[in-house]
PyMOL CGO cylinders between C-alpha atoms (Angstrom):
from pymol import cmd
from pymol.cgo import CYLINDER

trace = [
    CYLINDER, 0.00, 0.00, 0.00, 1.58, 3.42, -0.51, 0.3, 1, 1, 1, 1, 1, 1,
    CYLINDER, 1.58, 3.42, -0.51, 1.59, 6.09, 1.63, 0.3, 1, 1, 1, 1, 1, 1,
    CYLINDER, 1.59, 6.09, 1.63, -0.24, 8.98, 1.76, 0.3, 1, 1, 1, 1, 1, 1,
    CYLINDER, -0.24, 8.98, 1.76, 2.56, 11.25, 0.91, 0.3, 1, 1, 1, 1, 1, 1,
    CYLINDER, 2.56, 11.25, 0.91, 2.62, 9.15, -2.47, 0.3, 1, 1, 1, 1, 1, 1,
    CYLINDER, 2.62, 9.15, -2.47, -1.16, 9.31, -2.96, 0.3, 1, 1, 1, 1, 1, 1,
    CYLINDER, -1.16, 9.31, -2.96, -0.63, 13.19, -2.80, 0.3, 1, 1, 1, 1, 1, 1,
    CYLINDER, -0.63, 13.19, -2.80, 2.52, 12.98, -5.39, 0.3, 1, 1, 1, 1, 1, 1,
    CYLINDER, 2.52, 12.98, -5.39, -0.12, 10.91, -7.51, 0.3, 1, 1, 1, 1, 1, 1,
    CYLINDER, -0.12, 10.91, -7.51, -2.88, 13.75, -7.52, 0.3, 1, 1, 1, 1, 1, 1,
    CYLINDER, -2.88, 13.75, -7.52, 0.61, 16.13, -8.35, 0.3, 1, 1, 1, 1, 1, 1,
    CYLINDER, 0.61, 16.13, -8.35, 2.10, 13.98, -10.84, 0.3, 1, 1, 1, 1, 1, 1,
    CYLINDER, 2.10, 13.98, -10.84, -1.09, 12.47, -12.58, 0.3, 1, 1, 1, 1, 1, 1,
    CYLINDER, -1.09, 12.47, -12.58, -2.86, 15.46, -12.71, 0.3, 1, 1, 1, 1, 1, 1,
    CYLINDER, -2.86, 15.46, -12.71, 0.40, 17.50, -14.85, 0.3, 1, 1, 1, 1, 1, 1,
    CYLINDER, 0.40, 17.50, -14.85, 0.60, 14.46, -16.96, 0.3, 1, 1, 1, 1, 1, 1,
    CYLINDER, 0.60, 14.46, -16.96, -3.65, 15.03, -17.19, 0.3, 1, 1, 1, 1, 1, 1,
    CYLINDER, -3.65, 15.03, -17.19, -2.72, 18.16, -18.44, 0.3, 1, 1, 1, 1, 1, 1,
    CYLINDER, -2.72, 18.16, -18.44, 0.13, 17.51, -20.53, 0.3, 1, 1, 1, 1, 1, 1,
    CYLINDER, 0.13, 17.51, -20.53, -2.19, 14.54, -22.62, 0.3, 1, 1, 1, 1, 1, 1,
    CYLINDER, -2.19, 14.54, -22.62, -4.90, 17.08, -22.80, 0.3, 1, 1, 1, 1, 1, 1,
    CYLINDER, -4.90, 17.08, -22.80, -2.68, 19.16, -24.74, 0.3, 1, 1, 1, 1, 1, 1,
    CYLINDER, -2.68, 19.16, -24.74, -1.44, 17.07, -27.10, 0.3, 1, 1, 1, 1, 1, 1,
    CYLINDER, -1.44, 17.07, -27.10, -4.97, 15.83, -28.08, 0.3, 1, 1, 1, 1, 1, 1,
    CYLINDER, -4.97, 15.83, -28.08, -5.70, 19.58, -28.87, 0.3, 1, 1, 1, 1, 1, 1,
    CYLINDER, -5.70, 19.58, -28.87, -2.86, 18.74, -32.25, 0.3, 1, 1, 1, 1, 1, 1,
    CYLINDER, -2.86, 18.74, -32.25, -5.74, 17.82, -34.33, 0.3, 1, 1, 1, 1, 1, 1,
    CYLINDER, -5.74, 17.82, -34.33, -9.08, 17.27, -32.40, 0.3, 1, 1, 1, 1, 1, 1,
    CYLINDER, -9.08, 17.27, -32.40, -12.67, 18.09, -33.78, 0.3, 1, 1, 1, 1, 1, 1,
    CYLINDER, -12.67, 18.09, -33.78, -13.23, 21.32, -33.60, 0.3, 1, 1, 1, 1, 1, 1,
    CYLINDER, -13.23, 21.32, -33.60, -16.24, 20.46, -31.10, 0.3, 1, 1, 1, 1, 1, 1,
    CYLINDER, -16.24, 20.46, -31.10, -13.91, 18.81, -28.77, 0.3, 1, 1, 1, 1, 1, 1,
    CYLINDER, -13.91, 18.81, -28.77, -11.75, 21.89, -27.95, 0.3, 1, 1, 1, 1, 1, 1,
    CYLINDER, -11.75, 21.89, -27.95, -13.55, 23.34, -25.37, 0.3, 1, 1, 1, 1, 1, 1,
    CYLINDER, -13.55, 23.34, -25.37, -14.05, 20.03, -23.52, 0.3, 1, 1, 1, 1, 1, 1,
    CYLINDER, -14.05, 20.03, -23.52, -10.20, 19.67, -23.77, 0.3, 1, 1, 1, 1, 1, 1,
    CYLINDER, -10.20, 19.67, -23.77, -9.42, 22.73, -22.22, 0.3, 1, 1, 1, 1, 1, 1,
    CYLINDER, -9.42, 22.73, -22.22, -11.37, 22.27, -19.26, 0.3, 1, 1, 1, 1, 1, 1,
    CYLINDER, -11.37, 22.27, -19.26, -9.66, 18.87, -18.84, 0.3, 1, 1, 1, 1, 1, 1,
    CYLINDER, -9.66, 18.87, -18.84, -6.18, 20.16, -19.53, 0.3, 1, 1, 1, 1, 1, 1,
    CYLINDER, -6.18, 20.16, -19.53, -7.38, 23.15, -16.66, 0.3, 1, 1, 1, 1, 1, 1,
    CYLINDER, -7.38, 23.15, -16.66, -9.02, 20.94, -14.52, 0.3, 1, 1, 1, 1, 1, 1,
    CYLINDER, -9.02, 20.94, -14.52, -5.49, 18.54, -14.62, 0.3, 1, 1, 1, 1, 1, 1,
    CYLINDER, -5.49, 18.54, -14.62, -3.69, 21.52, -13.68, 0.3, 1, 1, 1, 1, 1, 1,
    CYLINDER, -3.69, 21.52, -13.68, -5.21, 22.87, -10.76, 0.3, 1, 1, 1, 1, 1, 1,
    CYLINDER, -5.21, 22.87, -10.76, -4.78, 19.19, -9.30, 0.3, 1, 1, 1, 1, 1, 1,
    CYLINDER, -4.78, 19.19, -9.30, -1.56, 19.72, -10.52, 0.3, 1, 1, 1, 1, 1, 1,
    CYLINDER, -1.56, 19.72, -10.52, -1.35, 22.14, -8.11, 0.3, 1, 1, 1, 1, 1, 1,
    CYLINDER, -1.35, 22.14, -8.11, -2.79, 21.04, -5.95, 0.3, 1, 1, 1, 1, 1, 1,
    CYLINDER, -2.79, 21.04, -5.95, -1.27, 17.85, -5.34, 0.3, 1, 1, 1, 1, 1, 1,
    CYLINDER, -1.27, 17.85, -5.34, 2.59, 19.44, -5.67, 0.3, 1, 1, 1, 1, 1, 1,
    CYLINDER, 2.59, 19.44, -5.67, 1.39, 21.91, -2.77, 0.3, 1, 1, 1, 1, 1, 1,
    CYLINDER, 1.39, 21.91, -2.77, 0.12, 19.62, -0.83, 0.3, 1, 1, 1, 1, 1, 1,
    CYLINDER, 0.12, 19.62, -0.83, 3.50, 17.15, -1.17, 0.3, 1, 1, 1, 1, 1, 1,
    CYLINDER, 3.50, 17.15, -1.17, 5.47, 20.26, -0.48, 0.3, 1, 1, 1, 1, 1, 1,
    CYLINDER, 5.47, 20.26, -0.48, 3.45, 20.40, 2.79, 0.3, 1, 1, 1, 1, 1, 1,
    CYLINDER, 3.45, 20.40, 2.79, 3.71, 16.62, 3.64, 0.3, 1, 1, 1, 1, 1, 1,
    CYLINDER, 3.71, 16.62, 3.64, 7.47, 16.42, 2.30, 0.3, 1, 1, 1, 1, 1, 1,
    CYLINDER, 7.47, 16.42, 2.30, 8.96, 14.66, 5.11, 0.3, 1, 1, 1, 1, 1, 1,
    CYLINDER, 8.96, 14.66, 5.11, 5.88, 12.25, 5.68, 0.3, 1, 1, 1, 1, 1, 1,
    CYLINDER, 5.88, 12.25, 5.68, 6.88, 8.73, 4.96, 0.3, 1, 1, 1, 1, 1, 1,
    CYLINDER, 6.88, 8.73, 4.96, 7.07, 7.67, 1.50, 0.3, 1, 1, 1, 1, 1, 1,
    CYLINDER, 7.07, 7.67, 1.50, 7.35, 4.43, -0.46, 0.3, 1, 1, 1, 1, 1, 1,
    CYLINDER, 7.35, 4.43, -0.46, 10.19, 6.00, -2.25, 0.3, 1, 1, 1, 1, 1, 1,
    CYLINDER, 10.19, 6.00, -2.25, 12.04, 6.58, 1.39, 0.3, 1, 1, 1, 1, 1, 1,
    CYLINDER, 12.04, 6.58, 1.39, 13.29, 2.73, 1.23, 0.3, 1, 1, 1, 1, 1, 1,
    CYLINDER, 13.29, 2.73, 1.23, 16.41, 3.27, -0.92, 0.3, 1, 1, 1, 1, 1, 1,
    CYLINDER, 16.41, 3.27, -0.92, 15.64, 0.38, -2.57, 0.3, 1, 1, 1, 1, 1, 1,
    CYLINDER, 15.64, 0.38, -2.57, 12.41, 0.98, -4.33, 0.3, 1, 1, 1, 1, 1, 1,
    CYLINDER, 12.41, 0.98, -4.33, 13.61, 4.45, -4.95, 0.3, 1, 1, 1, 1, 1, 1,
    CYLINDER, 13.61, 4.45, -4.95, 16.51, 3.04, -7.04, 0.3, 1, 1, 1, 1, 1, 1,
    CYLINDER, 16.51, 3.04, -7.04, 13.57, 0.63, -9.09, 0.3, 1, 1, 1, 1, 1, 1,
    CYLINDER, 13.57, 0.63, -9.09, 11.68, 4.30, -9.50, 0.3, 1, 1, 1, 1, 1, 1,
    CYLINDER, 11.68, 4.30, -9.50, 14.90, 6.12, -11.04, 0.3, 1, 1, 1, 1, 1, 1,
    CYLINDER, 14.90, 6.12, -11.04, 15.19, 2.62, -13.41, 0.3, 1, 1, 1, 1, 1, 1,
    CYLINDER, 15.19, 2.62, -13.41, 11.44, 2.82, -14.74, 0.3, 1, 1, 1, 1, 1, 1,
    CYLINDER, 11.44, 2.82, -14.74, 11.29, 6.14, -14.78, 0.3, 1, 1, 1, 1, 1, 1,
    CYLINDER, 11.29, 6.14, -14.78, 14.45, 6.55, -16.41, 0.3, 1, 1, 1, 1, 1, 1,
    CYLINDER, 14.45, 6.55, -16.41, 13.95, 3.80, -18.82, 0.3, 1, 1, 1, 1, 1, 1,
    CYLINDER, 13.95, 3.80, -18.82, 10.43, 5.24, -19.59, 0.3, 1, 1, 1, 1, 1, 1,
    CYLINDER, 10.43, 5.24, -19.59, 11.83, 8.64, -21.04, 0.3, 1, 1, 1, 1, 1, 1,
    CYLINDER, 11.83, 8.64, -21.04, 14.96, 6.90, -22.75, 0.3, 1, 1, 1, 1, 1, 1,
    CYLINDER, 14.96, 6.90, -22.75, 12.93, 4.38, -24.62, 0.3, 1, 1, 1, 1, 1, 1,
    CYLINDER, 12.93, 4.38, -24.62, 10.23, 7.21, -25.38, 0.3, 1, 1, 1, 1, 1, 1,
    CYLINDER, 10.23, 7.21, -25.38, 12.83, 9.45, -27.05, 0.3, 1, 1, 1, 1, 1, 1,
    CYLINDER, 12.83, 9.45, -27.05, 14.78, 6.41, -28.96, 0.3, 1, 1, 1, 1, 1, 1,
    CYLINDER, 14.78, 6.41, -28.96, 10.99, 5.35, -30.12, 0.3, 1, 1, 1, 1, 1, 1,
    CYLINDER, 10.99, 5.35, -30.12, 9.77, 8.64, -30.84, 0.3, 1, 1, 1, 1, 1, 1,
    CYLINDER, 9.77, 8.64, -30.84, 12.72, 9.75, -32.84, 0.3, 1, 1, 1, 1, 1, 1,
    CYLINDER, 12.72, 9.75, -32.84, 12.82, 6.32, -34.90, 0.3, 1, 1, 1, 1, 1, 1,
    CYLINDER, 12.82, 6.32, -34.90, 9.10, 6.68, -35.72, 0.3, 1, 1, 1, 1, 1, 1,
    CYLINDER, 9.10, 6.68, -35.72, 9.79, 10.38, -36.68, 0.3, 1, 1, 1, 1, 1, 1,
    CYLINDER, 9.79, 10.38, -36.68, 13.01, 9.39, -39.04, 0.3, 1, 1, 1, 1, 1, 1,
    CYLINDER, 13.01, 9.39, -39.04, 10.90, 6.62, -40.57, 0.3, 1, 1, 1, 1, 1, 1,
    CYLINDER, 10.90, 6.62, -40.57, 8.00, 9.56, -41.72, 0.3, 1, 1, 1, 1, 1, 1,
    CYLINDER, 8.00, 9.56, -41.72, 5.46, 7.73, -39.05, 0.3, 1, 1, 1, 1, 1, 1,
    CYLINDER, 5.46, 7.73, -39.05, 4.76, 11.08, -37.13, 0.3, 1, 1, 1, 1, 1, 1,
    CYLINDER, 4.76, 11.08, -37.13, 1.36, 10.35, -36.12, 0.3, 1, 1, 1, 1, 1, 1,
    CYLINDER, 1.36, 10.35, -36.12, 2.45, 7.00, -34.45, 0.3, 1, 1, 1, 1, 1, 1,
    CYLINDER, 2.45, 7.00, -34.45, 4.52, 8.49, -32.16, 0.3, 1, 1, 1, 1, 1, 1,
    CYLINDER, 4.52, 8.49, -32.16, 1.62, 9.65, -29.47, 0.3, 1, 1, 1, 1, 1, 1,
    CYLINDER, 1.62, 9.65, -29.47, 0.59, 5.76, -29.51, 0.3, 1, 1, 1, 1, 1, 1,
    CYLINDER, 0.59, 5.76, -29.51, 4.40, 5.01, -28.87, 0.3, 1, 1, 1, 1, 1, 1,
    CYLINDER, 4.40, 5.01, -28.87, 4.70, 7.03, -25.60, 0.3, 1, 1, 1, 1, 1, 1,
    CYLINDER, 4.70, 7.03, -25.60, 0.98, 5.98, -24.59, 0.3, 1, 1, 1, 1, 1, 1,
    CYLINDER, 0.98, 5.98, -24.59, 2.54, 2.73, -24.78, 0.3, 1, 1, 1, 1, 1, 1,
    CYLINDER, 2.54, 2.73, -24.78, 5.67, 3.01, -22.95, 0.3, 1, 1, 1, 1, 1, 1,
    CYLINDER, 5.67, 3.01, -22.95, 3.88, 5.19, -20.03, 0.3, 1, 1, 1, 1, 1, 1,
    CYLINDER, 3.88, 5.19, -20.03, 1.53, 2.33, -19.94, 0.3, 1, 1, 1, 1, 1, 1,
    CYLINDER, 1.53, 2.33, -19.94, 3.77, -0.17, -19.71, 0.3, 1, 1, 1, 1, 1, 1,
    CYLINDER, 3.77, -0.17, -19.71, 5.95, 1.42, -16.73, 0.3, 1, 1, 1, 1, 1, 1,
    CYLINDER, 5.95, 1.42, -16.73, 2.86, 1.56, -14.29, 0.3, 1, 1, 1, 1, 1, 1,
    CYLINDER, 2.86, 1.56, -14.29, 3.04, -2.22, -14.22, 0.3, 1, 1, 1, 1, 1, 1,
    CYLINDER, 3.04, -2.22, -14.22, 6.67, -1.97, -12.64, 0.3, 1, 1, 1, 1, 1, 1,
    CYLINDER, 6.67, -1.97, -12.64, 5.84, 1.31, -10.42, 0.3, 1, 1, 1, 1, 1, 1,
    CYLINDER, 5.84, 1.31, -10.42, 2.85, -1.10, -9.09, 0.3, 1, 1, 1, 1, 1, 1,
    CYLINDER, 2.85, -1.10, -9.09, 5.51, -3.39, -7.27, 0.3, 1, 1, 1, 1, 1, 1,
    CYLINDER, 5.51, -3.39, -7.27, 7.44, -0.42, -6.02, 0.3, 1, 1, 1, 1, 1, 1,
    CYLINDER, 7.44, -0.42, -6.02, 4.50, 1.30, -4.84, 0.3, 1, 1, 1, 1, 1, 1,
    CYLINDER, 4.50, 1.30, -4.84, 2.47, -1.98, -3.96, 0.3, 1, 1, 1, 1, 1, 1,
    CYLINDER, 2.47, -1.98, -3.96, -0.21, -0.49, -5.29, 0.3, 1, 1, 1, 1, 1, 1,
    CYLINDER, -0.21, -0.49, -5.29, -2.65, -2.63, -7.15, 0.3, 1, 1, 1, 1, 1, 1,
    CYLINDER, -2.65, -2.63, -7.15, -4.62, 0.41, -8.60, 0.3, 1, 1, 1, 1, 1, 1,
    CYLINDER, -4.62, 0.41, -8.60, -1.83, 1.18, -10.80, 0.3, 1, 1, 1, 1, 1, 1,
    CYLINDER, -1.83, 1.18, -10.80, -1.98, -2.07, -12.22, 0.3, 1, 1, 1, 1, 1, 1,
    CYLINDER, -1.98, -2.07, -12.22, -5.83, -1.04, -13.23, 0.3, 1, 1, 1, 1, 1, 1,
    CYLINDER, -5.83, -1.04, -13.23, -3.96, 2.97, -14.65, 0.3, 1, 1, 1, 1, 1, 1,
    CYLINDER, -3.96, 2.97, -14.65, -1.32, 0.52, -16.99, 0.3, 1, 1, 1, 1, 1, 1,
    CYLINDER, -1.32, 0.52, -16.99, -4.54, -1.18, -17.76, 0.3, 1, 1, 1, 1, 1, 1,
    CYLINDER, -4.54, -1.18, -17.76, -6.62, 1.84, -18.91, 0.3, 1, 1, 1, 1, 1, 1,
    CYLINDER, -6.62, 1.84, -18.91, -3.68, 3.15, -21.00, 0.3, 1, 1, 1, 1, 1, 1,
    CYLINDER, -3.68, 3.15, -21.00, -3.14, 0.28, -23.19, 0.3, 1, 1, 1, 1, 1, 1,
    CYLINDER, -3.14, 0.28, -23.19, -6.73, 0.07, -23.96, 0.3, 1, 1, 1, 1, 1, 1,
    CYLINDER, -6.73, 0.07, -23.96, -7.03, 3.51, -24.96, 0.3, 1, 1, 1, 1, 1, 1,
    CYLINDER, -7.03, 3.51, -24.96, -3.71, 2.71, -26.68, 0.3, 1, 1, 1, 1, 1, 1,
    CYLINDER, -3.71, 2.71, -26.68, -4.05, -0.01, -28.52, 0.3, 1, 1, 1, 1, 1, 1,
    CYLINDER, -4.05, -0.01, -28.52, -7.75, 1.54, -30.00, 0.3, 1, 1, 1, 1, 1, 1,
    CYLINDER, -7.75, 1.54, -30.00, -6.49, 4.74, -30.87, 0.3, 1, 1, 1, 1, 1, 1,
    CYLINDER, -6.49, 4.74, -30.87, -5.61, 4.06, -34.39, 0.3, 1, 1, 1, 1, 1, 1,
    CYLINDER, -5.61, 4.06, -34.39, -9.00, 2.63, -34.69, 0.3, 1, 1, 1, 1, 1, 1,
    CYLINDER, -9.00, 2.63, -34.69, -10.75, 5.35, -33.04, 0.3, 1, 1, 1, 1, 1, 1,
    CYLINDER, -10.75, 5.35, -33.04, -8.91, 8.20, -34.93, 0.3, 1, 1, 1, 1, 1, 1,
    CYLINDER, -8.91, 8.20, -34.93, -9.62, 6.39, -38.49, 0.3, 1, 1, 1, 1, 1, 1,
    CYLINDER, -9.62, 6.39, -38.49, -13.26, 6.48, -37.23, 0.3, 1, 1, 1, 1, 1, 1,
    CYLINDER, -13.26, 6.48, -37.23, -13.31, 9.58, -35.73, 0.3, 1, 1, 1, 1, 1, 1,
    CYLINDER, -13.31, 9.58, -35.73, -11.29, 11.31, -39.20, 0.3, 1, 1, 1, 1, 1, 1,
    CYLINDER, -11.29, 11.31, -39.20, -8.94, 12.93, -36.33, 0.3, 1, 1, 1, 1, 1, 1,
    CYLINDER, -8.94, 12.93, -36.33, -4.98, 12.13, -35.11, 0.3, 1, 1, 1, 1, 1, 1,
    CYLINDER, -4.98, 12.13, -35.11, -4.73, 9.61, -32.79, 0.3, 1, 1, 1, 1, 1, 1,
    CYLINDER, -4.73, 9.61, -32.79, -3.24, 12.14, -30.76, 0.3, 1, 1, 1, 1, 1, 1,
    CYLINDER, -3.24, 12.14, -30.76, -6.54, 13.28, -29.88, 0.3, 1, 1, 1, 1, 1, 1,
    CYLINDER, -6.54, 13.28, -29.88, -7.68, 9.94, -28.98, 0.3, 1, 1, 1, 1, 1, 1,
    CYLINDER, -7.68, 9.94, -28.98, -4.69, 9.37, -26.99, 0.3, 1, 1, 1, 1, 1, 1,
    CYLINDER, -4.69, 9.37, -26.99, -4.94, 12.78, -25.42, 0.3, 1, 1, 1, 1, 1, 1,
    CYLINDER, -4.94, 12.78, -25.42, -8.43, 12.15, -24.45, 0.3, 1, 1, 1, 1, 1, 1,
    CYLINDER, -8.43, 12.15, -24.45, -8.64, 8.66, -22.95, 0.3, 1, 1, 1, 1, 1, 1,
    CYLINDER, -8.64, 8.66, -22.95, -4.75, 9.17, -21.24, 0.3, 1, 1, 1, 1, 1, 1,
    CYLINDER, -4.75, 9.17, -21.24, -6.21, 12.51, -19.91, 0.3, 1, 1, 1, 1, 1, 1,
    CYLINDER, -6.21, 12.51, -19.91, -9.28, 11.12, -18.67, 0.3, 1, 1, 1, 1, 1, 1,
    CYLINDER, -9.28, 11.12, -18.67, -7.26, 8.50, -16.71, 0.3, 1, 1, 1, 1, 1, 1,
    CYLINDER, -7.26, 8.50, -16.71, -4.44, 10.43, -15.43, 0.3, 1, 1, 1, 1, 1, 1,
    CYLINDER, -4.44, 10.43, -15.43, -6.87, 13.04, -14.35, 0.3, 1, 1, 1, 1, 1, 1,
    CYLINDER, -6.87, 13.04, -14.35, -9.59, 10.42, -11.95, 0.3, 1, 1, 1, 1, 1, 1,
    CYLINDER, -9.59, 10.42, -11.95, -6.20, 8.36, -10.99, 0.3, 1, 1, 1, 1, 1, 1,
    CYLINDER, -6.20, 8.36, -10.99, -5.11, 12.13, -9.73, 0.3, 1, 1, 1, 1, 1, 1,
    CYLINDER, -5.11, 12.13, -9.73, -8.53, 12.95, -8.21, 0.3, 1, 1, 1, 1, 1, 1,
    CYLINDER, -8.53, 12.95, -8.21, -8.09, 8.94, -6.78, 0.3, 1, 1, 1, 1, 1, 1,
    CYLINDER, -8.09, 8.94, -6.78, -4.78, 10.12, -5.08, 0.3, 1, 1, 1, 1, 1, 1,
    CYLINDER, -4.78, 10.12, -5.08, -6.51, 13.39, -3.20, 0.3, 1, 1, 1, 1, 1, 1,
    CYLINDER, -6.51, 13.39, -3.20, -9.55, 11.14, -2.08, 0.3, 1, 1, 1, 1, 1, 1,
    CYLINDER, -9.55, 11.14, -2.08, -6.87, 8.14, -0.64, 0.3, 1, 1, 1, 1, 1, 1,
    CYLINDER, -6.87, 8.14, -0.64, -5.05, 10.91, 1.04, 0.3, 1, 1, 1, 1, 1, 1,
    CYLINDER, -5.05, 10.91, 1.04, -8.31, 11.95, 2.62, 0.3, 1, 1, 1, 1, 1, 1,
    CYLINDER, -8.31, 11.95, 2.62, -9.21, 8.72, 3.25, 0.3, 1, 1, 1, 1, 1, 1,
    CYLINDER, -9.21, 8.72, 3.25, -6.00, 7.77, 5.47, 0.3, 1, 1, 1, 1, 1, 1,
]
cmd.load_cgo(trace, "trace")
């Protein structure tokens, strides 16, 4: 079980990275969808916020991370995340497959929940990795259907997500 210090880093961290997919499905959305995106992407932010004052204020609270351990296995997925985002990313992009490069780092971000899971032993973020590779792997579908990038799809379902696994982290906090 993590600790409430982490459930507050969650609302902080999931709800930037709310924001951050929010934006990136504003690249080519239907034009109706805009103003639903920007009230996610704002909505992200202020837990954002929210969250990262909160941690400030509980910084020396006990955290999962505190066992030097499981921070090392954080700094290797988290690490590894970003590295093999780039290398993919940069491939696709030298290879002229642009709009596959969303669905590459929706995959990878994915994929490193299911390792943060064990260091947080937290279950729920087994159900977050989950999520994401849905919404991943039907995002080509869904854009093709939708006539729109599959950053928007990405940006919309990973947003969604990120942003309740964020509001998820506030109410645990609470809860404890």
């Amino acid at each position: 079980m993590a600790y409430p210090r982490d459930y507050l880093m969650y609302t902080a961290i999931f709800g930037f990275f709310s924001f951050c997919w929010f934006g990136w499905a504003q690249e080519a959305p239907k034009e109706r969808w805009r103003w639903s995106l920007g009230i996610g992407s704002a909505v992200g932010l202020i837990l954002g916020i929210l969250g990262s004052i909160l941690s400030y204020l509980h910084w020396h609270d006990a955290s999962a991370l505190s066992d030097k351990g499981d921070f090392k296995w954080y700094l290797i997925f988290s690490i590894s995340e970003i590295v093999l985002a780039i290398v993919g990313a940069i491939l696709l992009l030298s290879i002229q497959k642009n709009n596959w490069v969303s669905a590459w780092v929706s995959f990878i971000v994915a994929i490193h929940f299911i390792g943060l899971a064990f260091v947080f032993d937290d279950k729920s973020l087994f159900l977050l990795a989950g999520l994401m590779l849905i919404v991943t792997i039907s995002s080509i579908p869904l854009s093709t259907h939708f006539k729109v990038a599959p950053s928007a799809i990405l940006g919309i379902g990973n947003g969604a997500c990120l942003l309740l696994f964020s509001l998820l982290g506030l109410i645990r906090f609470w809860q404890i």
